[in-house]
C-alpha positions as CSV (number, residue, x, y, z in Angstrom):
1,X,89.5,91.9,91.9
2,X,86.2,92.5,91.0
3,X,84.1,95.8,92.1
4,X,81.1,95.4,94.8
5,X,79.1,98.2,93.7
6,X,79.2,100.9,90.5
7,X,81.5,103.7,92.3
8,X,84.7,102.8,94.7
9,X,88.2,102.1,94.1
10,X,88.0,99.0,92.1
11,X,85.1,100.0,89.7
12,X,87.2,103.4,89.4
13,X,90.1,102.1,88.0
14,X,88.3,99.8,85.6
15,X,86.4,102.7,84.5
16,X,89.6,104.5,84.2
17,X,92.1,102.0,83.0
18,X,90.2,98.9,81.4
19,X,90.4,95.4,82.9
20,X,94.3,94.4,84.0
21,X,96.5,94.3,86.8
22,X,95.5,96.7,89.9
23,X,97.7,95.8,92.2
24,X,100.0,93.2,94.0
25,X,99.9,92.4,97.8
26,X,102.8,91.3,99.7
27,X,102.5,89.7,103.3
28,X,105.5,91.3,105.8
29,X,106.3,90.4,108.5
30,X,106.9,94.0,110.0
31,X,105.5,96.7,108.2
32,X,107.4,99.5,109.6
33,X,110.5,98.4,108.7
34,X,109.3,97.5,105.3
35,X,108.2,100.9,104.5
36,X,111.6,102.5,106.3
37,X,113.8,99.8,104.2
38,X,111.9,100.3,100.9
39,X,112.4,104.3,101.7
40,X,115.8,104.2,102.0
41,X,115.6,102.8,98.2
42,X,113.9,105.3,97.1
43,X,110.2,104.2,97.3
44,X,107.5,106.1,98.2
45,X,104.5,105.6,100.0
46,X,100.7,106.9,99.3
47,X,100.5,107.7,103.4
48,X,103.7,108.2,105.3
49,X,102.2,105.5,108.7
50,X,100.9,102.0,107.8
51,X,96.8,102.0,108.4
52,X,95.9,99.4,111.3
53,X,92.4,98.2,111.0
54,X,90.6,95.3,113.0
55,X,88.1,94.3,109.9
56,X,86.9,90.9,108.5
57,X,89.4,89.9,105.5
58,X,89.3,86.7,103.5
59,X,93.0,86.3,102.8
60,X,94.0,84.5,99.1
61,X,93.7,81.0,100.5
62,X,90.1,81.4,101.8
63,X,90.8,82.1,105.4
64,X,88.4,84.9,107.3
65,X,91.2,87.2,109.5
66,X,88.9,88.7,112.0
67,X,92.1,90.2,114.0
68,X,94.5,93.4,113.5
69,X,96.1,93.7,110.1
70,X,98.4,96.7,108.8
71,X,99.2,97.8,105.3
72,X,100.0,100.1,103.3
73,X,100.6,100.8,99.6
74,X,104.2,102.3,97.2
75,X,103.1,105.1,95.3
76,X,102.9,103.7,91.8
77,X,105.6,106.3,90.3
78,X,108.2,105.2,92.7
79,X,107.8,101.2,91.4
80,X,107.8,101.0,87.7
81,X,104.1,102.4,87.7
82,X,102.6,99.5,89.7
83,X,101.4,100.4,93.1
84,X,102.4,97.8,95.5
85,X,100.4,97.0,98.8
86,X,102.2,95.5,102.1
87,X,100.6,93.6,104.5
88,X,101.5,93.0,108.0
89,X,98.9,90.2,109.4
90,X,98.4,89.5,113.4
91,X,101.1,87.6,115.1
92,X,100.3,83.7,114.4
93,X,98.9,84.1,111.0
94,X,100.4,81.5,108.6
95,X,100.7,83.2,104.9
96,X,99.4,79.3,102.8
């Protein structure tokens, strides 16, 4: 990931930590049963209720998603110190 502007999450943590790993994204294909399945396991969550957002995305193969996506990201503590996102795209997306 690279930062859009000098202040916001991405510049933050390169500020903060250096250049390396932020984070790593996994598509689901229901998000609340992610987050109550991963819970039972012991992981925590940074919000306890996915966020839903209609925005513009460009997923990792290029494509523009212009419809409803959920996610939401593991507290990094809970998951050997890497926080974790998890990502529920509209019905009929095809991960590449």
């Amino acid at each position: 990931m690279e930062p859009t502007a000098d202040t916001g999450v991405i510049a933050d943590s390169l500020a903060a930590r250096g250049e390396g790993l932020h984070h790593i994204a996994f598509a689901v294909d229901d998000i609340d049963d992610t987050m109550v399945t991963l819970g039972g396991k012991g992981v925590q969550f940074v919000a306890d209720h996915p966020v839903r957002n209609r925005m513009p995305v460009m997923d990792h193969a290029g494509r523009r998603v212009d419809d409803d996506i959920q996610f939401t990201f593991s507290h990094p503590k809970s998951i050997l110190g890497i926080l974790f996102e998890f990502i529920q795209y509209p019905d009929g997306y095809q991960t590449p």
